[in-house]
N, C-alpha and C positions, 0 to 999 in steps of 0.2 A: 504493500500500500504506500501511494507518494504522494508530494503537497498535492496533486491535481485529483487526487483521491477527495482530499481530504477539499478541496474547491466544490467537487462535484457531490457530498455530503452537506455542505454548508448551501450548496443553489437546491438539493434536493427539498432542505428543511424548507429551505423557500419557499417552491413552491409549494409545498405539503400548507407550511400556514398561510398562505394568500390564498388557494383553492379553499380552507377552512372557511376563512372569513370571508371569501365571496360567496359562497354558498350559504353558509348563515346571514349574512345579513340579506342577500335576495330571499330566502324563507321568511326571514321577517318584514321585510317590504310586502312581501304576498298575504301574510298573516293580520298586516296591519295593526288597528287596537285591537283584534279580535284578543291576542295573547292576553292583553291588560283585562280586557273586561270579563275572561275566562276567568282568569288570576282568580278576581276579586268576588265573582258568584261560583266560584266550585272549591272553596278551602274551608267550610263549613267545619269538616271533619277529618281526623288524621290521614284516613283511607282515602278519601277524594284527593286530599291534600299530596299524598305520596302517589297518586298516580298520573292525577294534572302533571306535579313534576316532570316525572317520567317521560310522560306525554310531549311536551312541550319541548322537552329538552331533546327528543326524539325527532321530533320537526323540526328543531331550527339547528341539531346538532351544535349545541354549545351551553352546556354548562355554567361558565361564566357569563354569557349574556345573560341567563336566568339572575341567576345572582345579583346584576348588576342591576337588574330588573327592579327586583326585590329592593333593595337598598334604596334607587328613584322613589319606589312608590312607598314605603314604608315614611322616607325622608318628608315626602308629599306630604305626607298624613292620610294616604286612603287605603291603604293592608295596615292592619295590627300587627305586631310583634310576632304572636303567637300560629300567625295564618302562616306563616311564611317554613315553619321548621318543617311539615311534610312537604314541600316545594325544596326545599335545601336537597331533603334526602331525596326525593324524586328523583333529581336530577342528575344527582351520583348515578344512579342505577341505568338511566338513559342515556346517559354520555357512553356506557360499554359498548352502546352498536357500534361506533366506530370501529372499535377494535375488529370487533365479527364482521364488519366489510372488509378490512385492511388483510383477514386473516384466510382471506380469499386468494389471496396470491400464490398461498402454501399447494392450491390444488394441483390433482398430477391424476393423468386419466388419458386415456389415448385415444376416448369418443369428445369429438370434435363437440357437443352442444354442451359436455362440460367444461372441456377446456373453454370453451365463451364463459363461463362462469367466473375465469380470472380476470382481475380490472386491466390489468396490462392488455388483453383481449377485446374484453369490450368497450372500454373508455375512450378508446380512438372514435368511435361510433358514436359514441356516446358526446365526445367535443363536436363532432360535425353535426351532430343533431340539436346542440345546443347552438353555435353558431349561425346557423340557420336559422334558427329561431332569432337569432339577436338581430341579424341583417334583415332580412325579410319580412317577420311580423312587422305591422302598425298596431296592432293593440298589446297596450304596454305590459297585460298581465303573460301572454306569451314572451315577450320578449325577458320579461323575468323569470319565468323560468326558462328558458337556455341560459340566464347567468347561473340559475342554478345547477345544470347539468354543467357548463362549462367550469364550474369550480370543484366541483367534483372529479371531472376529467383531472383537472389541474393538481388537486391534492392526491390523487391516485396516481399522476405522472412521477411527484413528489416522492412518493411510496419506493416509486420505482427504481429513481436517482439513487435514493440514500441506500438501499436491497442490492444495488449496483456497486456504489460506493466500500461497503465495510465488506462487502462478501471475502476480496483477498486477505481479510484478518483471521478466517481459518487457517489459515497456513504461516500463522506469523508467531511464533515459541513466547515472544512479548507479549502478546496481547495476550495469550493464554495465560500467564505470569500476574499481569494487574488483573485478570479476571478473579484470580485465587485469590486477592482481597475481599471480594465481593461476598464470600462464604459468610464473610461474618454481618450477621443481621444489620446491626446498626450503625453499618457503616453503610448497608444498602437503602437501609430507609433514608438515612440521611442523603445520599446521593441522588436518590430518584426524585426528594422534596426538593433540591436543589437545583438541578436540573431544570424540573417542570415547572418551581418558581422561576428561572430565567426566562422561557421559550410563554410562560403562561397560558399553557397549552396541555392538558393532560393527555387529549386524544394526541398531540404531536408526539410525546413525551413515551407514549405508549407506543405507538409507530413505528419509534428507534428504537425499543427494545426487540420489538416482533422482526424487525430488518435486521438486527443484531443474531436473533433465535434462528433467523433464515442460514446464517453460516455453521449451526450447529455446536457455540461456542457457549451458548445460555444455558442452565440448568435449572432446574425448579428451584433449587436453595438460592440461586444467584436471583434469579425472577420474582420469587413470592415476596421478599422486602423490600426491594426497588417498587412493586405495583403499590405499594401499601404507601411506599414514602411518596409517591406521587398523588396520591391521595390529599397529602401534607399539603405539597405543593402548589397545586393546584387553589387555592385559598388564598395566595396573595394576589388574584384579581379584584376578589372580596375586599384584601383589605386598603388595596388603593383606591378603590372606588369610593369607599366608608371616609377619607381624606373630606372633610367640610361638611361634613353633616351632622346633623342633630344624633342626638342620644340616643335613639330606637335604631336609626339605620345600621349607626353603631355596632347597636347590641344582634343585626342581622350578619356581618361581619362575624362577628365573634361566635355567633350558634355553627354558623357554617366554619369556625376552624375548631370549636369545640369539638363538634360531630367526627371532623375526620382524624382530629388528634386520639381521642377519646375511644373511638374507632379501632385505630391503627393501633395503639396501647393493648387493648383489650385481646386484640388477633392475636398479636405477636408474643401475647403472655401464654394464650390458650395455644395457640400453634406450636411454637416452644415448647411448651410446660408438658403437651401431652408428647410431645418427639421426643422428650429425655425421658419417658414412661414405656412409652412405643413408638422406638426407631421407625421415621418413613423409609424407606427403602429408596420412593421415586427421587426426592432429593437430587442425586448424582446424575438421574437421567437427563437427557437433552431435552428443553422444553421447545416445541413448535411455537410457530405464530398463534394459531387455535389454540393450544396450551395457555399462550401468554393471554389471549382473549376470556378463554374457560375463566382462569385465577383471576380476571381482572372483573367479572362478571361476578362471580362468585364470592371474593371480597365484597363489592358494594352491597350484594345482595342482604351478605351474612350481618354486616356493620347496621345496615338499615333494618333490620329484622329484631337484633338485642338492642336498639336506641330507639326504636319508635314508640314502643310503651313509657319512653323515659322524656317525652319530649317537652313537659311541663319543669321536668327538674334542667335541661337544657338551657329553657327560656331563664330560669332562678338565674343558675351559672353566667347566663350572659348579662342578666342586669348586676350582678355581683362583682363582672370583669366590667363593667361600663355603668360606672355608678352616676344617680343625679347628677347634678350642679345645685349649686347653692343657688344660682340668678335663677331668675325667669327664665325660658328657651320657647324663642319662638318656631316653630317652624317652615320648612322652605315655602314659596312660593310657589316654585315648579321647579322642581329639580334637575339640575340640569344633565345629571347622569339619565336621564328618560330620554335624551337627545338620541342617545347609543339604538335606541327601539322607538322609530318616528312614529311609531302604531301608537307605541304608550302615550306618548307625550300630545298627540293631537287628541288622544280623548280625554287626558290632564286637561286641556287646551280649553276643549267642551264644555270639561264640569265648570273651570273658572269661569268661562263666560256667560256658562248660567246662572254663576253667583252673583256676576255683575248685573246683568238684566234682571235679575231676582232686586236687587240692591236700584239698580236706578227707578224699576216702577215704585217701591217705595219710596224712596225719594223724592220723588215727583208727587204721588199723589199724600204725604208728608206735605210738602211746601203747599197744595190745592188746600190742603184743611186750613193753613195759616192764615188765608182767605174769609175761613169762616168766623174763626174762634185763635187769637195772636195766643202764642205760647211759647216762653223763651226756651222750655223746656225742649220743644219741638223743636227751634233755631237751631239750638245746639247740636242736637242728634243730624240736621240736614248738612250741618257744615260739616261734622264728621266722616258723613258717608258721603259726602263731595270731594273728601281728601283721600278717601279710602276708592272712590271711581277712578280717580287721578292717578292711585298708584295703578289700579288694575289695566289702566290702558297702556300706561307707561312698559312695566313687564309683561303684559300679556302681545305688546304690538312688539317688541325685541323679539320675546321667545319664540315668537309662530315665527319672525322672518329668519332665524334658525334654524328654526324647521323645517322651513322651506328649501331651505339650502342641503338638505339630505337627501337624498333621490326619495320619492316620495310613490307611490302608487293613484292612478285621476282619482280615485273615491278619494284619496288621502290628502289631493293637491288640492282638490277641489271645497274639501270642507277647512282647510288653509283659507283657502279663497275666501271664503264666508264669515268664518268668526274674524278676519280681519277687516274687512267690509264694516261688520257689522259691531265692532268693539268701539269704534269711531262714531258711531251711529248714537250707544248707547251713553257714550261718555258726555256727548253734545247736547242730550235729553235731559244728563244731570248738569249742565250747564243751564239749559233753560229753565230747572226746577229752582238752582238757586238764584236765578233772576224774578222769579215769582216771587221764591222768598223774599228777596229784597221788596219786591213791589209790596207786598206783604205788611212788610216791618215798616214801611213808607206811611202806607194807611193808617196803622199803627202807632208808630209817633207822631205824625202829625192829626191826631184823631177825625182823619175824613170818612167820610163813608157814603158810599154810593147811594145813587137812586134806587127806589123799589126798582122800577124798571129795568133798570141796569143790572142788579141783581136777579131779577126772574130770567134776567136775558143770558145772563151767566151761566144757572145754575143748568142750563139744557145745554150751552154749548160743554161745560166741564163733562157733562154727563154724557155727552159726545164724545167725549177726548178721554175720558175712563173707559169707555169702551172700547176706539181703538186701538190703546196702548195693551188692553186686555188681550185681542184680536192678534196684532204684532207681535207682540211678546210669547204670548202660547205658541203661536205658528213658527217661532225662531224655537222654541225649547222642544218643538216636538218633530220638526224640519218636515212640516205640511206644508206643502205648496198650496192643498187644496183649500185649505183655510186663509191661506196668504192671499188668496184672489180678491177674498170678499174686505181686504181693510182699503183700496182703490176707493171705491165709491163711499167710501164712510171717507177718508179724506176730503174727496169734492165737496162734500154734504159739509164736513167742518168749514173750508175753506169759503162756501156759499154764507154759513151762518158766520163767518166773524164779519165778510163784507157787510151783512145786511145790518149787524150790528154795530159798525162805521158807521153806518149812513144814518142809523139813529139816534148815534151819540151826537152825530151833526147836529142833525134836527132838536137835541136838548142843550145843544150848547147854544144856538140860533135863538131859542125860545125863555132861555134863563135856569133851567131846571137844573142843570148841571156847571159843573167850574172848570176853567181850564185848567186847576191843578190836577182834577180828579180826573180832566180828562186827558193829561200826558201819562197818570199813571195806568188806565185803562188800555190806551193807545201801546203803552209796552207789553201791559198783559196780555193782550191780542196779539202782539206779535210772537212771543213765547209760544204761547198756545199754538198760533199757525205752525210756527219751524218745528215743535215739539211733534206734531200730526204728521210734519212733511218724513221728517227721520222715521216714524213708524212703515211707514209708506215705502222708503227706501230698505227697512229691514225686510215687508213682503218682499218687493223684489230682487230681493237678494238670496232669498229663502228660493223663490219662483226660478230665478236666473238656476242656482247651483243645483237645482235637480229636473232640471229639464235644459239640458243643453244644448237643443234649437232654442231656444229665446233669448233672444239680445235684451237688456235692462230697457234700451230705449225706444226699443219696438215696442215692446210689451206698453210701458206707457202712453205710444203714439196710437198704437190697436185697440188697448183695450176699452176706451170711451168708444169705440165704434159697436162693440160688442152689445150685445140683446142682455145678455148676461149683466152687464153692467148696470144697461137703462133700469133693468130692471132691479137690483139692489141701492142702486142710485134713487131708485122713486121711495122705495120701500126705507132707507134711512129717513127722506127727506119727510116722510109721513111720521117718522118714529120721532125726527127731535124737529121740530118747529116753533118758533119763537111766539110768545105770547105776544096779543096782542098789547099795542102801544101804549 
């Protein structure tokens, strides 16, 4: 073996982890939030909990993006501590397919449809079918999967490299020489954590020991505590990820090195302890790639089989390794480790902006009562939740153009598209409401107060503008287009009633009934009111635009007064709120 060995071992790793990581993350690109909102409705119970894992880690082949998952949304505040430990061990146990793919290569058969069953065989096929895919499709969900197949090609070429690479180290007297260190257990655990903390890769980590086993140089004894100490290793993606987070995320970090420390401790006393009782035999034998797959399979199995009745003493442990704080702790906003999995983070994205539309219609209809009945009590709470909008536009319009910046999937670009449309939308609503306020507090101090008329004229158009924001709002929180249709003609209908209530305030400014102080502050409140309807109006069509894409935003409003459909909700508002007479 020579440095071009040793060149052609280091491009193998290569691609072995760039085929890893293109393939998982096009899995998660296709998976979108599905993964997060599975997460979070199937961890009820230990059992759902450790198969989700499994599951999960199974499709997107990676372990550590679960993990990293985990820790995002924990830091978020939306998985509890406790939902997450059968998700840990799950994903131990799903990360072993690798192996049983990689251990494919071992096969030896002289019918032609098994040997297609080695990746070296079929992965050539398998990159041209991906390719093809990548070039040729226009819909974007095929073209992701040929990244997927093309990354697989790639970490299987990987496989090949490094199987190519160390094979002349059967014949090397040295390398059999540093191997006989390896007999001794605890310098194998430690090596294998070592190792697969570097590369942060277990599947990789595993790979080059099954490429190593290909030369016939690996023995069970040398194999069973390198798989165990990789185990170890594999933990510090966990624990870099846990870098800036709150105290739970933390404590998710630390379940997952507990698990496989606690784990690997446990094996290596019972695996030992009963060999010096009754000598294995196999030990000395030459362990295969399959071999190296079996014990790596069977490790995870056995650790997660005696910890998962223990998983409430796990949770204790990690709050006991990650204790309070003395301060306060607030936690994240949006995490920004949820960037790693765009699925999670745009329906992070979601929930936030329902908080905020949840937060601006009160607000708004908050500053409408200061209208009725002044309340500093109420002043107070409006300017608070105007500061608390301010933040949410502020981070919520950063994070999504982050987001956006990750390859994204249309469902995925597109509801990008929308909470950021429409976060702008909301934020302007709570700018109108604390304009009301003000007009509010105006009345107020200066103790004016409108005419009857003025007031009955009010109280229908409010009751107008309660409804539409009803209408808008639900239709954004429940992303109905079909309901977004009907706020168009409740719009006109407001927009008709503030003119008409112009032209009356004229006629009582004309006539004496009214003052022009009272009537600049009116003249604000109508315009509030009008912009406040127009933004609802632009949240339909934005709802309308992102789920029917034939519809242009400015068609839609140039079309839709031509519409039968409209005249006729158009009549029907205009019957519902009509102004009293004069």
């Amino acid at each position: 073996m020579d440095i071009f060995s040793v060149f052609t071992l280091c491009g193998g790793l290569a691609f072995f982890l760039f085929g890893m990581n293109t393939m998982s993350k096009s899995l998660e690109k296709m998976a979108g939030g599905k993964l997060e909102r599975t997460l979070k409705r199937m961890t009820s119970s230990r059992l759902s909990s450790l198969l989700l894992g499994a599951g999960i880690t199974i499709a997107i082949q990676s372990s550590s993006a679960v993990t990293v998952m985990l820790v995002g949304l924990v830091n978020s505040g939306v998985m509890q501590l406790g939902q997450t430990i059968g998700v840990i061990m799950g994903s131990n146990i799903g990360t072993t397919l690798t192996a049983w793919i990689l251990s494919l290569s071992g096969i030896e058969s002289g019918n032609v449809w098994v040997e297609m069953l080695k990746p070296e065989h079929f992965s050539p096929i398998v990159a041209l079918v991906g390719i093809l895919l990548i070039m040729v499709s226009k819909k974007q969900k095929r073209r992701d999967i040929g990244r997927i197949l093309m990354g697989f090609s790639i970490l299987m070429y990987g496989m090949e490299l490094m199987s190519g690479a160390v094979s002349p180290l059967a014949d090397m007297p040295e390398f059999s020489s540093i191997l006989t260190a390896f007999r001794n257990p605890l310098l194998g655990v430690l090596v294998g954590a070592v190792f697969t903390g570097v590369i942060q890769s277990s599947a990789a980590s595993v790979g080059i020991l099954q490429a190593l086993a290909m030369t016939g140089s690996i023995t069970y004894g040398m194999a069973i505590p390198i798989i165990m100490g990789q185990n170890i290793g594999t933990c510090v993606t966990a624990v870099l990820s846990s870098i800036g987070v709150n105290r739970n995320a933390k404590r998710v970090a630390a379940i997952h090195i507990s698990f496989n420390i606690i784990g690997t401790v446990v094996c290596l006393l019972l695996f030992y302890g009963v060999g010096s009782v009754i000598p294995f035999g196999f030990l000395d034998d030459r362990a295969g790639a399959v071999s190296i797959a079996l014990c790596h399979t069977i490790f995870n199995v056995f650790t997660t089989v005696i910890l998962l009745p223990f998983s409430s003493q796990l949770e204790k442990l990690a709050c006991i390794l990650v204790r309070a704080d003395s301060q306060h702790e607030e936690f994240a906003f949006l995490d920004p480790l949820l960037l790693r999995t765009p699925g999670a983070a745009i329906n992070e994205c979601t929930a936030k902006v329902g908080e905020m539309s949840r937060l601006t219609r009160r607000n708004f209809l908050l500053a409408l009562e200061q209208l009725k009945a002044y309340s500093a009590d109420r002043e107070a709470e409006i300017l608070a939740n105007e500061d608390k909008l301010d933040i949410y536009e502020d981070r919520l319009g950063d994070y999504l153009v982050q987001v956006s910046r990750h390859g994204l999937s249309g469902d995925n670009s597109r509801q990008v598209s929308r909470l950021l449309h429409c976060i702008g939308d909301f934020e302007r609503i709570g700018d109108h409401a604390l304009n009301v306020q003000e007009s509010a507090q105006e009345l107020h101090d200066k103790q004016l107060i409108f005419s009857d008329s003025a007031k009955r004229e009010l109280e229908v158009l409010l009751g107008a503008l309660r409804d539409i924001m009803e209408i808008a709002f639900t239709c954004f929180a429940d992303n109905d287009p079909e309901k977004a249709t009907h706020v168009e003609p409740l719009e006109e209908t407001i927009d008709r009633l503030i003119e008409e209530i112009r032209l009356r305030h004229t006629e009582r400014l004309q006539s004496g009934v009214c003052t022009i102080q009272l009537g600049f502050i009116l003249n604000d409140l109508l315009t509030n009111l009008e912009r406040t309807s127009d933004h609802c109006s632009n949240i339909a069509v934005c709802v309308i635009e992102t789920n029917r894409r034939d519809v242009d935003a400015h068609a839609y409003l140039h079309n839709i007064k031509q519409d039968s459909r409209f005249v006729q909700d158009l009549q029907t508002d205009m019957n519902r709120y009509t102004l009293p007479a004069p």
